[in-house]
N, C-alpha and C positions, 0 to 999 in steps of 0.2 A: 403512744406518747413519746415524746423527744428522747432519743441516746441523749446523753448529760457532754454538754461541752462546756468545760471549766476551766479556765486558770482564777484562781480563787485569789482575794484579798481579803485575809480572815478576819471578823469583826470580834470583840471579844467575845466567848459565849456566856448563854447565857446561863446565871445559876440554877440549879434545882435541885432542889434535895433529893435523896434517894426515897421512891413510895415507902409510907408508914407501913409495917406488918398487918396483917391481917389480924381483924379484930370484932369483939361482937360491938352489933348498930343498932341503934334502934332509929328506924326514920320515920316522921310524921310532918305532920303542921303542914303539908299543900296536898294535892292529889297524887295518889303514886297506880301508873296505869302499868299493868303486870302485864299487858298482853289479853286477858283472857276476862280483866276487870278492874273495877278502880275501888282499891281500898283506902281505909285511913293509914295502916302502920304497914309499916315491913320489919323483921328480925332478921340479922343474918349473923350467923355462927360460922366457925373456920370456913369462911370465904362462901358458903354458902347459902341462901335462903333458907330461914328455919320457919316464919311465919310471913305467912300476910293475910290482914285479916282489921279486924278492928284494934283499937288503940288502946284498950283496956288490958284486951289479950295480951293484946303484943306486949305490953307495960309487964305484966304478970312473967311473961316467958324469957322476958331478957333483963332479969337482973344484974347490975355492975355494967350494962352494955352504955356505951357514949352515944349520947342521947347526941341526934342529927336532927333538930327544928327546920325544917325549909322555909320556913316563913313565908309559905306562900308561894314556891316556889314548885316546880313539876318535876316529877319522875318517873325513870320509862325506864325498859330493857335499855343496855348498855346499846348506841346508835355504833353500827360497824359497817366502814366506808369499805364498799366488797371494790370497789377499781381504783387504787391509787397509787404513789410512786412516791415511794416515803424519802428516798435519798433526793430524788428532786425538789422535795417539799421544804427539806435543809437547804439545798441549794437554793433555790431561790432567794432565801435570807440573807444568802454570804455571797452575791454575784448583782450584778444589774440586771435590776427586778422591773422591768418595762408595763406593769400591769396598770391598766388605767389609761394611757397614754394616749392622748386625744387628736393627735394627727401626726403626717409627717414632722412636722416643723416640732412638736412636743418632743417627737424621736428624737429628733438632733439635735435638741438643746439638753435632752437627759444622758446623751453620747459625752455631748461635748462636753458638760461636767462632770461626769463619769470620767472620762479620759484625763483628766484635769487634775483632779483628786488622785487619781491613783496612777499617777506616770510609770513611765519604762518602755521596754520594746514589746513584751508579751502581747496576746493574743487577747484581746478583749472580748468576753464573752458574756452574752445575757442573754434571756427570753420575756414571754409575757405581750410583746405587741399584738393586736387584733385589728386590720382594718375598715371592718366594717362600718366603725361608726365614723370612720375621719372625713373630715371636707373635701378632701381631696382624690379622694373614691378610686384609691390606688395602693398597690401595694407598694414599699417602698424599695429604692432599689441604692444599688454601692454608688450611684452619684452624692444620694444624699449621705449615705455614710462617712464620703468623702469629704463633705463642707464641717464636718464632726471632728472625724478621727483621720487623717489622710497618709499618716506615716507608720500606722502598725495596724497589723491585720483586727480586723474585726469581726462576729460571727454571732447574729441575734435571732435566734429561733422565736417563729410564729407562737402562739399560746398554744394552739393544738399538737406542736409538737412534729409537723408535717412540713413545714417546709423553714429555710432561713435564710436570711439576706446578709450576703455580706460585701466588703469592701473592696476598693481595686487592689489596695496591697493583699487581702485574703484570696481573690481570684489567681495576683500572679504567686503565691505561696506554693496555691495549690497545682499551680500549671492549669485552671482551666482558660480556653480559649475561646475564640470562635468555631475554631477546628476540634475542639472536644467533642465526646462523643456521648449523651448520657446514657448512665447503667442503664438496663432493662429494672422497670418498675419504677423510673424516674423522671425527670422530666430541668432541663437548663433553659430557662426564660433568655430570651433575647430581646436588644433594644431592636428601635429601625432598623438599623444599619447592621443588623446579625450582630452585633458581639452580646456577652453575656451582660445580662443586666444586672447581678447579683442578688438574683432569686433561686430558690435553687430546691426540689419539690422533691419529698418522700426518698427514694434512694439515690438520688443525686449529692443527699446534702454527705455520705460517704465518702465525696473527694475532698470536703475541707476536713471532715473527722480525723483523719490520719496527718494533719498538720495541726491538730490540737492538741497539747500536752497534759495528759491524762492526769484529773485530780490525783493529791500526793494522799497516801493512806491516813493519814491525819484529818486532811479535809474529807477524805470519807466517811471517816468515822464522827467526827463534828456536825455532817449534814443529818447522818440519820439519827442523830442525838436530839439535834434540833427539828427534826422532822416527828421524832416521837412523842419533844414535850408538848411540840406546841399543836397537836394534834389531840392529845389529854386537854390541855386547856380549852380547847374544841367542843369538849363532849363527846368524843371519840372513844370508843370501851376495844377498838380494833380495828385494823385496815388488812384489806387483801392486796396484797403488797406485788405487781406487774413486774414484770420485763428485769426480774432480780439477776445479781450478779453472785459468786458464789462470796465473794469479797464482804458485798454487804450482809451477806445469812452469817457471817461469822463474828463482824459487827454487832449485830443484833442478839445474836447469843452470848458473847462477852458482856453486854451490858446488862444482859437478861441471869448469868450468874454472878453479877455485881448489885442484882435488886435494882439496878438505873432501867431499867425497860418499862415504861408505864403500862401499855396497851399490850393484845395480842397482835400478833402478827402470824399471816399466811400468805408463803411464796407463792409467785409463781415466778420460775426462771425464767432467763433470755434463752433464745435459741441457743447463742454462743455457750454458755454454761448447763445447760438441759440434760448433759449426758449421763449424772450419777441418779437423777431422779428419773428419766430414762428405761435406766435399767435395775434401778433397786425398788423404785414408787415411793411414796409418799414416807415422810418423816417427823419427829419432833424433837426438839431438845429440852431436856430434862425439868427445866422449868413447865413445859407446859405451852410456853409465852410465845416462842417460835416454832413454828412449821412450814412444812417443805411441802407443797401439795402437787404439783407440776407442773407445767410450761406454756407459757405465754409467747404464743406465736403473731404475727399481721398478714391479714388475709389482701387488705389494700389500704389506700391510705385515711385522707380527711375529706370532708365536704365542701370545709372552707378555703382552702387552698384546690379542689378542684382533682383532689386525688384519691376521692371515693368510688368504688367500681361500680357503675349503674349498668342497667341492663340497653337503655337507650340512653343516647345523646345527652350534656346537658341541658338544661333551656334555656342559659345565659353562654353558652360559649359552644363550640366544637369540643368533641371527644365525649371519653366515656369513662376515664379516670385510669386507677392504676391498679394491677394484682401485684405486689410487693413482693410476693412468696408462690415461688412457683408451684401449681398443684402435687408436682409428683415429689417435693420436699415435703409439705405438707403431710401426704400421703406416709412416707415413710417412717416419719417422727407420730403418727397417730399409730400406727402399726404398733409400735416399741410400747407407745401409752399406752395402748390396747394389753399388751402384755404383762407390764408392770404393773398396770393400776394406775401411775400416774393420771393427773386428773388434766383436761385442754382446757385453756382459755384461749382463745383465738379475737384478735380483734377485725371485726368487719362493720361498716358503716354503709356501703352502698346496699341497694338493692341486687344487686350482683355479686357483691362479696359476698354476702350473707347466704343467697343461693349454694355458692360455688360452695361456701365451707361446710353447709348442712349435707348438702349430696357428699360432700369426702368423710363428715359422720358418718353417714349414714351408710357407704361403702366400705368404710373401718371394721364396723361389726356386719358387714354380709349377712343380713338378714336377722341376724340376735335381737330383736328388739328390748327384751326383757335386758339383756345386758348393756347394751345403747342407753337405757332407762335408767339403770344401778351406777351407770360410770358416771352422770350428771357433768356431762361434759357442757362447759360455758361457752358462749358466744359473748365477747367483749363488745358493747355497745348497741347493738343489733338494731342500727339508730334508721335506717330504708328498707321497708320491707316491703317485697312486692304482694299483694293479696291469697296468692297461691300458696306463700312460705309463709306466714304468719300462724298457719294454722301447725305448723311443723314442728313447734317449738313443745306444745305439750305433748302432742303425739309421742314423740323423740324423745322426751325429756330432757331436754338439753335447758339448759339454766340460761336468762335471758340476764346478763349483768348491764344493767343499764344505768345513765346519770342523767337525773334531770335537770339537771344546772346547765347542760347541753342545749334543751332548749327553749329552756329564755335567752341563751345568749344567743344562739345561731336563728330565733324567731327573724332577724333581718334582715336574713339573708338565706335563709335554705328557700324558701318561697321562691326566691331568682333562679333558685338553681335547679330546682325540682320539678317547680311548675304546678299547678292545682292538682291534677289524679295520683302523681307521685307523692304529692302533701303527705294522703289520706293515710301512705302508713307508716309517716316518721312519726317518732318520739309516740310509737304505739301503744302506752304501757296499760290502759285504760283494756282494748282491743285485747293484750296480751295476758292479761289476767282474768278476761270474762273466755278467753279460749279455755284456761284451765293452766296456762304456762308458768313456769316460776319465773319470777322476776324479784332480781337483786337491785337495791340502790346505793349509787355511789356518786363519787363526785369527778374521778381521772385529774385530781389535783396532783400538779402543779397548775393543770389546763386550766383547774379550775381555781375559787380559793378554797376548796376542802373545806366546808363550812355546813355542819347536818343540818342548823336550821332553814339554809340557803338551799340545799335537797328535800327538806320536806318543802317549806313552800314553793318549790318548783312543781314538786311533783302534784301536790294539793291544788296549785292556783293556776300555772301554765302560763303568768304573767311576769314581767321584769320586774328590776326589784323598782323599781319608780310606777307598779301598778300598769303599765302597758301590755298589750297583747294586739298584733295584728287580727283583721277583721276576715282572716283565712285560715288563721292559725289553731284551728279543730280543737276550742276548749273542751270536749267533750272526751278527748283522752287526758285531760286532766283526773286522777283519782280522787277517790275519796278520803280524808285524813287518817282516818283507820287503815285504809289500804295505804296509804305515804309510811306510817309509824311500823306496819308489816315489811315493807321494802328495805327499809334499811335498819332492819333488826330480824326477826324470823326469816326474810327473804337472805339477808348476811347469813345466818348462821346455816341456812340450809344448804346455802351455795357451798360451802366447806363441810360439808357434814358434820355439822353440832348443833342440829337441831336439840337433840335429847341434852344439850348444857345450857345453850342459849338462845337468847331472843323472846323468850319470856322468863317474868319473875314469878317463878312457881317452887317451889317447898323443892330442896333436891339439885337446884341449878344453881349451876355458878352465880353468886350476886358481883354481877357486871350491869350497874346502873348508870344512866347518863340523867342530869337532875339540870331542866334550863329556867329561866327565867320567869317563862312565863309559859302558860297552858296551848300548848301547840294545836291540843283536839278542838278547844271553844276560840282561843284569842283570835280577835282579827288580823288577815293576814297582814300589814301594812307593820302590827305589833310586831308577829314572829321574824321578820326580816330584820329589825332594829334590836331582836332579843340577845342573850348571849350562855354560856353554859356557867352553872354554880359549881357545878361536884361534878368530878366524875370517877367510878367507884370501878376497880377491876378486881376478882376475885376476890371481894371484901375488905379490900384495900385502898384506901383512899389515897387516889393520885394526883387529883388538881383540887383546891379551894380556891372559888373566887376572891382576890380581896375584899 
């Protein structure tokens, strides 16, 4: 996902009270699916499940408790988005939010009032464009940014977070040229005529980051304020929080001993920051609410921008994509995990990343299997697999953390890129659950909109939210609902190790409930897409009511 490039114009934020204490509940009046069964009531006492069971009972066992009617509404294990990027998730709120944006021409008229509203010389920065659905069947380059913005630099990252377009004032900021050279693991698009086009792929886009002026500690802490509540409002009971900085874990634990933290949270750091988890392993702060699990590496880049490692060619262009992180870094920093205990998350998409970073597992522990197994080291997206590695993932034990919000959006384009045989083992989850594999689901918002109802019906249906699915696009790794509501609660909690507190509502575990709209196991899917989240409960503590 995207390093964060911000110069912020702060909106006011928004209020939210501090979550109410924990307290006893009693819930009934819709279906409540525990994981294991569907009862009428639940009890929960100091934060815990005390009962579930029938409604009488329950009535009996929780006297003085505040009675919670759903009126029809659903409850499940607290939903835990195990890939996402919570500071960005604020940040998109408080920056130009390109999401949606239906061509070039949509770009430069949301630049240009963008630019408009909010004058000065600074650096204008947003994300969120996706080209694939535009008329114009092109990425966008600093010409258009130019007829926008033409007198201060500009710098708007792709949705996936892999590559960003920016302007000719941002190219001469940066010094790049014609005669530039890009990093190793990068890649500088060029017009006709060899100059740069202001596209600029995976670690290229590091020569305009150091002409960006680093969010002020204010707006960092605003973002993951805003990325916490409105991720509660979600139905979110926790997210596995990527490519953390240490800036933000202290964020998040300030607000976690101010009672302002809705959700759980589990790190994983950036490389830059990796060093005290490194070498001490894993942590938590005192609340509970935050933890330090270990480090979030990239193996290569996207599929959509063309910087996914394959093992051949792709089928729409030349090359074979990009390795971001040299093997023998890699190598080094798994050594250190190996020793601490810290836990890897590694992101790889191609068929080739994914290869490369299993063999450097699997070279970690020299032969340990049994330990390879207990370290439950993640592969982040693990979105091309070749037939040979597929079966790797249980053997290995390595956690599959996947999003399938990935592919309804990319069904229009990995097809171009893949080619039919290669099809067979994207967005595997189906394949990687009848191996025996774990698999976690999430959503890698900001890329995406971090939306659990949007990850279950992905994962359930395999089709867009308008009902679509190409006539190649292998419904048949579509799961089954029960398997969708595993993935992104049991398959969450496993990936972090709290199976034994959550992802099921059982007598003893944390009552951490996500309560939506509407019945996600029976409703039709066209419902679940349209539904939205009522309650959502962490530790017995009620942190969002829908109006």
């Amino acid at each position: 996902m995207r390093a964060v490039l911000h110069t912020l114009v702060l909106t006011a934020g928004l209020a939210l009270a501090a979550p109410a204490a924990a307290q006893d509940l009693l819930i009934h009046g819709g279906p409540i699916y525990t994981g294991d069964a569907v009862v009428q009531a639940l009890v929960v006492k100091d934060g815990k499940v005390a009962y579930a069971g029938q409604l009488d009972s329950a009535r009996a066992a929780a006297p003085g408790a505040r009675d919670i009617d759903l009126k029809g509404a659903a409850a499940y294990p607290g939903f835990v988005d195990s890939h996402a990027h919570l500071a960005g998730i604020g940040f998109r709120e408080m920056t130009l939010n390109l999401e949606g944006t239906a061509s070039v021409e949509a770009l430069v008229a949301r630049l240009k009032a963008w630019a408009a509203a909010n004058p000065g010389g600074e650096v204008i920065s947003g994300a969120g464009w996706i080209e694939t659905h535009w008329p114009e069947k092109r990425f966008p380059t600093r010409a258009d940014l130019d007829r926008a913005a033409p007198d201060r630099p500009v710098v708007l990252s792709r949705a996936d977070g892999h590559a960003v377009v920016v302007n000719s004032a941002m190219l001469k900021l940066a010094g790049i040229t014609a005669q530039t050279a890009a990093p190793a693991g990068g890649q500088i698009l060029k017009d006709a005529k060899g100059e740069p086009d202001g596209m600029l792929i995976d670690n290229a886009m590091g020569l305009v980051r150091a002409k960006v002026p680093p969010p002020s500690a204010a707006a960092q802490a605003e973002a993951v304020r805003r990325g916490a509540r409105l991720y509660a409002s979600r139905g979110w009971t926790g997210l596995h929080d990527m490519s953390v900085s240490t800036q933000e874990v202290a964020i998040q634990q300030a607000l976690a001993a101010k009672g302002e933290l809705p959700i759980r949270i589990d790190n994983y750091m950036s490389q830059a920051d990796s060093g005290p988890v490194l070498a001490q392993g894993p942590s938590q702060d005192p609340t509970g609410l935050v933890r330090v699990r270990g480090v979030k590496l990239f193996m290569d880049g996207a599929l959509g921008s063309r910087g996914a490692a394959l093992l051949a060619p792709y089928a729409d262009a030349e090359g074979t994509g990009l390795i971001v992180t040299p093997r023998e870094t890699i190598d080094a920093i798994l050594a250190k995990a190996r020793k601490s205990g810290a836990q890897m998350a590694v992101h790889a998409i191609g068929d080739r990343g994914n290869r490369v970073i299993l063999d450097a597992y699997q070279q970690a522990f020299a032969g340990d299997q049994a330990g390879l197994k207990a370290a439950r080291w993640r592969v982040e997206h693990a979105q091309v697999l070749a037939p040979h590695d597929l079966p790797r993932f249980a053997a290995m034990g390595v956690v599959a953390s996947m999003q399938p919000s990935h592919a309804i959006g990319d069904l229009y384009f990995a097809p171009a890129r893949l080619g039919p045989e290669r099809l067979k083992g994207a967005y595997a989850w189906e394949s990687l659950l009848k191996s025996g594999a774990a698999v976690a689901g999430g959503s890698d918002a900001p890329v995406e909109k971090g939306d659990p109802l949007v990850e279950f019906y992905a994962a359930a249906y395999r089709h867009d939210l308008k009902g679509f699915a190409g006539p190649d696009w292998r419904l048949e790794e579509a799961v089954t609902r029960a398997q969708a509501l595993a993935m992104l609660t049991r398959g969450s909690a496993y990936a972090v190790f709290r199976e034994n507190d959550l992802g099921r509502l059982a007598v003893g575990r944390d009552a951490d409930i996500s309560v939506f709209s509407v019945d996600l196991m029976t409703a039709p899917f066209a419902d679940i897409a349209k539904a939205h989240a009522v309650m959502t409960i962490v530790g017995g503590k009620v942190v969002y009511e829908a109006p």
